[in-house]
C-alpha positions in Angstrom: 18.2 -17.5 15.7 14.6 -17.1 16.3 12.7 -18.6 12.9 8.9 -19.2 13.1 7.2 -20.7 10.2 3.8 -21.2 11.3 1.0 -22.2 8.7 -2.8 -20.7 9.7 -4.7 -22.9 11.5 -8.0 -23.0 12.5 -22.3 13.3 -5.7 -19.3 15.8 -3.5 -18.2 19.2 -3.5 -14.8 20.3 -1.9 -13.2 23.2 -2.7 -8.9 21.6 -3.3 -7.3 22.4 -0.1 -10.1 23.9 1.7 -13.0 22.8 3.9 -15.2 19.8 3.9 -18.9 21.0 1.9 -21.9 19.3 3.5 -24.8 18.4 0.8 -26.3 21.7 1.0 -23.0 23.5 0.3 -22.4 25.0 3.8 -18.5 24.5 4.8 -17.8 24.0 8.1 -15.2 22.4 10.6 -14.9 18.3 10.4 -12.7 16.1 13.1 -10.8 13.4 11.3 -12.8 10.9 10.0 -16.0 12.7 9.5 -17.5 12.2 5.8 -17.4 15.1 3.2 -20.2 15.3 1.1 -22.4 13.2 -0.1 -20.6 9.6 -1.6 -21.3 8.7 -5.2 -21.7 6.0 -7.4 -18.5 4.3 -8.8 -18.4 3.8 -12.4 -16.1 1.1 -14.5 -16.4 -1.2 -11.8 -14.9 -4.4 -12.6 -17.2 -7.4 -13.4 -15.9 -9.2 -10.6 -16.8 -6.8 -8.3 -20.3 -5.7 -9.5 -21.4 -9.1 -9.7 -21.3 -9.4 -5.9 -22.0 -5.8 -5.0 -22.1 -2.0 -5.4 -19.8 1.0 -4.9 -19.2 4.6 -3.8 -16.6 6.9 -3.5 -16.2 8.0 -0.2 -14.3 11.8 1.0 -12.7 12.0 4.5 -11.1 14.2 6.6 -7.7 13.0 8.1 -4.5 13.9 9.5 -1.6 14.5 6.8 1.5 14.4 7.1 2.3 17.6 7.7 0.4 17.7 10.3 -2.7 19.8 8.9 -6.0 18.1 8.6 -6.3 17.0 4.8 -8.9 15.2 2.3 -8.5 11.9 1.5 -10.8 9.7 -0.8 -11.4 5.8 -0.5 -14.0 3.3 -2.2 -16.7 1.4 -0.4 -17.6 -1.6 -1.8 -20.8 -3.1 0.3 -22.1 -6.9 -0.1 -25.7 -7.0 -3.1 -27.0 -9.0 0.1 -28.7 -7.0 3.0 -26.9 -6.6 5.9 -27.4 -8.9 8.8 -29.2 -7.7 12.0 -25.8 -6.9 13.7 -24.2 -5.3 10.7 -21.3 -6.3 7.9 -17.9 -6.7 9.3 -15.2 -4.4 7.5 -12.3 -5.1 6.0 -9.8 -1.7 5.0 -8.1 -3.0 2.1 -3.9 -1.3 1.3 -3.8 -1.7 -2.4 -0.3 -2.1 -3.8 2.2 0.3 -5.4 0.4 2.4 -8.5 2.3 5.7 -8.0 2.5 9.2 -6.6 0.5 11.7 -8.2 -3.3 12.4 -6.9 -3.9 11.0 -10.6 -2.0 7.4 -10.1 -5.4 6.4 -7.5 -6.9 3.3 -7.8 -10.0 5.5 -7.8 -9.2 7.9 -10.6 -7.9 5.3 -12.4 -10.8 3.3 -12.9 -13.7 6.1 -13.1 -11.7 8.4 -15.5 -9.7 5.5 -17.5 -11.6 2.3 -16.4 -8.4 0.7 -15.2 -8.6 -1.6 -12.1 -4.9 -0.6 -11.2 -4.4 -3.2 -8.4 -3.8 -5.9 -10.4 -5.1 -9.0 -9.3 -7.1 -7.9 -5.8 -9.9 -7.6 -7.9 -11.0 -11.3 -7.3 -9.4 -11.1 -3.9 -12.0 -8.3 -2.9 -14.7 -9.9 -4.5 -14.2 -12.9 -2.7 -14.2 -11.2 0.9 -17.6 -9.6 -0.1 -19.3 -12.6 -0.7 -18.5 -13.6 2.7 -20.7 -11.2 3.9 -17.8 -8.4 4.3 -17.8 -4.6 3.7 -14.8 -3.4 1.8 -13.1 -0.1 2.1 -10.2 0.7 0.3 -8.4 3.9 0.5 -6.5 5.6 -2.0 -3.9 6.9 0.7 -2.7 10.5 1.8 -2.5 12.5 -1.8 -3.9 10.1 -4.5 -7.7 10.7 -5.9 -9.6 13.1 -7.5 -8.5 16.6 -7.3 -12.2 17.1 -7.4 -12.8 16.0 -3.9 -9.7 18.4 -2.4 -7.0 16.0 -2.4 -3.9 17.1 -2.7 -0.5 16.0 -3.7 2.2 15.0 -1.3 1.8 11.1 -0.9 3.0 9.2 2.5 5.0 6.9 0.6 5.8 3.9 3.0 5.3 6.5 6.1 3.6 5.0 8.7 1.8 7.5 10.2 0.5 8.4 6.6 -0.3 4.9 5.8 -1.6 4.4 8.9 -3.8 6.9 9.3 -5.4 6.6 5.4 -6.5 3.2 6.4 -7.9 3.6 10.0 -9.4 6.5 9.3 -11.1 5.2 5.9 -12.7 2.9 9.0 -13.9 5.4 10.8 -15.9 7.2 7.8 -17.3 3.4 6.4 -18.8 3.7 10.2 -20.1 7.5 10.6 -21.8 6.8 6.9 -23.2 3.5 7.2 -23.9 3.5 11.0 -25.4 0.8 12.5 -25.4 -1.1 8.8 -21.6 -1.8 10.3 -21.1 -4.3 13.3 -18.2 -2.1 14.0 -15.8 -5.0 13.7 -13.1 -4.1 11.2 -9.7 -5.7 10.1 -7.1 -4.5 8.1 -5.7 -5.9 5.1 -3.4 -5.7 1.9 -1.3 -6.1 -0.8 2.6 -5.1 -1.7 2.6 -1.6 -0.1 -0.9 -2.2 1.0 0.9 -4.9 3.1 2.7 -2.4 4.8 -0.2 0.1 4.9 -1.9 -2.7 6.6 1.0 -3.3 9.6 0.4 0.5 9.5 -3.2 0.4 10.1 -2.5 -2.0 13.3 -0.1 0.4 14.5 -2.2 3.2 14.5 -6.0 0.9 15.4 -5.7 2.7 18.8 -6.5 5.9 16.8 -10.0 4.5 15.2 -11.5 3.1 18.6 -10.9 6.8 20.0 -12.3 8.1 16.9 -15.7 5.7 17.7 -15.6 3.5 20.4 -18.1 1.2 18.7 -15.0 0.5 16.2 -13.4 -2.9 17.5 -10.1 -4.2 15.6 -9.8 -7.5 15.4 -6.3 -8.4 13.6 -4.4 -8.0 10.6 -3.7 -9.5 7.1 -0.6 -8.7 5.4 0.3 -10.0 1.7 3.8 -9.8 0.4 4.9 -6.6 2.3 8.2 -4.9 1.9 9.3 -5.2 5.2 12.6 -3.4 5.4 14.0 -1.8 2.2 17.7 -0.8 3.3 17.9 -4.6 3.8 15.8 -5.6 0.4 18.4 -3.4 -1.2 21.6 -4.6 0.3 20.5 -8.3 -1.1 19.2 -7.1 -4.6 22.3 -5.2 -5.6 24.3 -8.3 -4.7 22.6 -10.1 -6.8 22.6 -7.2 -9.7 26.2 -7.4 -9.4 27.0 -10.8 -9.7 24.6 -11.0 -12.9 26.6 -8.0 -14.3 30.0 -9.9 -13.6 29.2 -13.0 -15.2 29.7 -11.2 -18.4 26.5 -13.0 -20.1 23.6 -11.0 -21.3 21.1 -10.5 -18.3 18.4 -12.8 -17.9 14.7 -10.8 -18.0 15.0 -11.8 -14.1 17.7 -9.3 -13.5 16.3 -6.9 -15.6 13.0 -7.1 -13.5 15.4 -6.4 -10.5 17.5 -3.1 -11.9 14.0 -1.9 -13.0 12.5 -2.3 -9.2 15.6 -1.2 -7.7 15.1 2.1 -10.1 11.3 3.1 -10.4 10.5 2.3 -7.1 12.8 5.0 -5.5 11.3 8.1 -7.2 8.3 7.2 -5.3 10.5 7.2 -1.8 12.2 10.3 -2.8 8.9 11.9 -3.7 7.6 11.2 -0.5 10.9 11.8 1.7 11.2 15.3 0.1 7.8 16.3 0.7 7.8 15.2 4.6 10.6 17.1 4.7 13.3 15.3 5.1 16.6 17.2 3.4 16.9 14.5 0.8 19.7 15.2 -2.7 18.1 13.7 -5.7 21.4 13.7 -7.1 23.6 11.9 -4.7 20.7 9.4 -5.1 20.7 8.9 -9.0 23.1 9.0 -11.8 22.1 11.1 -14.5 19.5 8.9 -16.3 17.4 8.3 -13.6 17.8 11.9 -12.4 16.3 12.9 -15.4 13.5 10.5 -15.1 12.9 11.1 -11.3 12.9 15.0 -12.2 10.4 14.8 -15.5 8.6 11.6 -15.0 8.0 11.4 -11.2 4.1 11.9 -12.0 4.2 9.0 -14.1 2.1 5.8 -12.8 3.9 2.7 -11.6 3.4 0.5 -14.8 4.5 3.2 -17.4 7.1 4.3 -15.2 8.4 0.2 -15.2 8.1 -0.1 -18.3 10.0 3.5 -19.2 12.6 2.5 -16.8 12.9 -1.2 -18.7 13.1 0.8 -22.2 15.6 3.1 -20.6 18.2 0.5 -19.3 17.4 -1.5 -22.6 18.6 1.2 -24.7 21.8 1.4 -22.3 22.9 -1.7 -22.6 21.9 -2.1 -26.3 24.5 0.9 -27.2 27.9 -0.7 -26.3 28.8 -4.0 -25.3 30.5 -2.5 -22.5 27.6 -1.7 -20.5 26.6 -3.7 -18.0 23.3 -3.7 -15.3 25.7 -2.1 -12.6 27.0 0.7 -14.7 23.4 2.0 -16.0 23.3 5.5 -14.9 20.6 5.0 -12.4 20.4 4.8 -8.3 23.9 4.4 -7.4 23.7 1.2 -6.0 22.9 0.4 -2.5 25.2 3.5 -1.4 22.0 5.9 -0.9 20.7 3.5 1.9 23.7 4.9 4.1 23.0 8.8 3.7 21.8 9.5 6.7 18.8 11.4 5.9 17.7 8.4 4.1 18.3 6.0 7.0 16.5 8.4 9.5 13.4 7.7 7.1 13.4 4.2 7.4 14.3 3.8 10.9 11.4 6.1 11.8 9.1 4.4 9.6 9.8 0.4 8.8 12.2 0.3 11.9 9.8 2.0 14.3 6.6 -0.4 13.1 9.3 -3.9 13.0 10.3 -2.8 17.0 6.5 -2.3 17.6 4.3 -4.8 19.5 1.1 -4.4 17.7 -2.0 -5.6 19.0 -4.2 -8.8 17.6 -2.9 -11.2 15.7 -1.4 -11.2 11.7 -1.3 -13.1 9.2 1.8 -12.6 7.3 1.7 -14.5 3.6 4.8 -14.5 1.7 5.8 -15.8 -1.8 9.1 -18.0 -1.9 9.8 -16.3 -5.5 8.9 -12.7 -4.7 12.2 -10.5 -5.6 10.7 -7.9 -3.4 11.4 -9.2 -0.3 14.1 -12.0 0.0 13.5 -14.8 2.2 16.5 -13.6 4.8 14.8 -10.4 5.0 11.2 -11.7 5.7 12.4 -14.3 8.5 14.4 -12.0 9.8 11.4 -9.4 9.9 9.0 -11.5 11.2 11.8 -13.2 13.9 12.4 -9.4 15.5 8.8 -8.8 15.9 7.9 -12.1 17.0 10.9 -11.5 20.0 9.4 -7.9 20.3 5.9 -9.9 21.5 3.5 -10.1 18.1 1.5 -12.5 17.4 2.4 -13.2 13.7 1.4 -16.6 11.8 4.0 -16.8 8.9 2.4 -18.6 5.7 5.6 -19.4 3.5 4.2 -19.7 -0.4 6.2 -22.3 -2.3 7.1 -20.9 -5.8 4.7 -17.9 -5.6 5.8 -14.5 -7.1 4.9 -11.0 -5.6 1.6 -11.3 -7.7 0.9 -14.3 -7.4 0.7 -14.4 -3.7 -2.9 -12.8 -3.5 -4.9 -15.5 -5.1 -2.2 -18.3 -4.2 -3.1 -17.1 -0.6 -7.0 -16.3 -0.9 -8.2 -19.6 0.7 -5.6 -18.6 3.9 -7.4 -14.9 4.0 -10.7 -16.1 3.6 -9.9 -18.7 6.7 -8.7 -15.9 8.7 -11.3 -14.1 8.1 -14.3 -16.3 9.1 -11.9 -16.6 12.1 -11.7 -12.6 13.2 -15.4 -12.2 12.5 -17.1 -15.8 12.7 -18.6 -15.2 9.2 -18.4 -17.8 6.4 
């Protein structure tokens, strides 16, 4: 078995659904990537942030999934300091999982409620910008203000979706900011982020057609799920052996039936809408049904913790119960239906038997429940054979959110690397 382990070295207006509105309100045709509107001002912006720089929300035109030309929405985060004579270097940053609804967006979550809803990537951002770096960070296919014509239908885990949210985010930082840009951009991100970033390389062929000035330089991936089916075959083993030991379940386990559950509404969501002919109900027994069917608006934290209260209050009413007999997804038997395996293969499957170009960095926390180390090495191993260039960074005791600021000094390397700043 192939097993590399290699440590680095070295103010809008857009009518929902329709047209994009240029400032003086005329509507007209726009190719992917072209701006709508005018940006505006971010407000809320974390302290960590607007100490090193200044913000707009940005409105794009991209291809969705269903193949129609959509809106999409993104922030644009640009260093206090002047740009140097050649232009900042970009970074498109994937955040992680925050939901499904156009109302779950990083973006509408911090203007309307002044929640920075990607956890910990504040600092990480903030770092990157005061090397001199542009941020742009996409809210993804469907999330962000129904204001700027987004609408729902998220591309959750779909690569083309993911793909194209990030490169072209990189093509509008570059037809707003012109030469202000040195053109060079690199993708990056967190959790699903991570994914949106493998996404983004997969799909960097589309941005250089887009602009020819756009030159991709390589790719920075932090705790990515990199095959669910798998993640899932591993995490109801372990759900099962906790439930057969007969002792109360540790908050561990817990954490694991409540991934295992919330998660899924968001991959139904998103399989149902691409049109993939997906049962809810061979999928989920009939508390999660419930939940999937009433609460699949619901944002990523409050749909944890519902889910947590949910399976507490199951197991709380008879001693009986256990984690495995919670009405919920019905174990790792959904990952055979075949609709469901067609998503993943055409999605995750189709990106892991992909030779993508550049070079990653892959960092991955040794205590991150969302990706087990089999899976990751074995990941990364099948890609590696397929021809990528992927530096493994293996994270001794880090959790899924620790790994962003465990890993900082390892991005910030890479990155004076890609674009010789620093």
């Amino acid at each position: 078995m192939l097993l590399l382990v290699a440590l680095l070295t070295g103010g809008f207006v857009a009518p929902s659904g329709g047209g994009p509105v240029g400032p003086d309100g005329s509507t007209g045709a726009a190719g992917n990537g072209d701006v709508v509107g005018t940006p505006t001002p971010l407000r809320n912006l974390p302290r960590t942030i607007s100490a090193v720089a200044n913000g707009e929300l940005v409105v794009y035109r991209m291809p969705g999934i269903k193949g129609h030309q959509i809106n999409a929405t993104a922030m644009l985060f640009l260093p206090e300091k002047p740009p140097p004579a050649n232009g900042w270097p970009l970074v498109v940053w994937g955040h992680g999982t925050t939901g499904w609804a156009p109302e779950c967006a990083p973006s509408v979550q911090l203007q309307q409620h002044g929640t920075w809803a990607d956890h910990p990537n504040d600092a990480v951002l903030a770092a990157i910008l005061k090397m001199g770096i542009a941020v742009v960070a996409p809210d993804y296919e469907g999330m962000g203000p129904v204001s700027a014509g987004v609408t729902e239908g998220h591309g959750y885990y779909n690569l083309s979706s993911e793909g194209n949210s990030m490169v072209y985010a990189a093509v509008a930082a570059r037809r707003h900011l012109g030469d202000r840009l040195s053109g060079q951009w690199a993708p990056a991100g967190w959790s699903e982020g991570g994914f949106a970033a493998l996404a983004a390389a997969y799909t960097s062929g589309s941005a250089a057609k887009a602009d020819p000035d756009l030159e991709y330089r390589g790719t920075i991936a932090l705790a990515p799920v990199p095959d669910v089916p798998a993640m899932n075959k591993i995490l109801w083993q372990d759900i099962d052996n906790a439930s057969q030991s007969g002792l109360p379940p540790t908050e561990h386990q817990l954490e694991q039936l409540v991934f295992a559950n919330a998660e899924t509404v968001y991959f139904t969501k998103t399989q149902r809408y691409a049109g993939y002919d997906i049962d809810p109900a061979q999928i989920y027994g009939p508390n999660m049904l419930k939940i999937y069917q009433q609460d699949w608006r619901t944002c990523s934290d409050d749909l944890n913790d519902l889910v947590n209260q949910d399976i507490q209050d199951y197991l709380n009413a008879s001693p009986s119960h256990r984690l495995t007999t919670y009405p919920g997804i019905r174990g790792d038997a959904p990952t055979s239906l075949p609709e469901n395996r067609r998503y993943f293969e055409q999605n995750q499957g189709r990106l892991e038997s992909s030779t993508l170009p550049g070079s990653v960095l892959w960092l991955y926390g040794t205590d991150d429940i969302t990706s087990p180390n089999t899976v990751t090495y074995n990941v990364v191993n099948k890609m590696v054979a397929n021809g990528n260039d992927i530096n493994l960074s293996v994270l001794e005791g880090a959790g899924h959110y620790e790994v962003p600021l465990v890993g900082l000094p390892l991005v910030q390397a890479r990155l004076e690397q890609l674009f010789g700043v620093g």
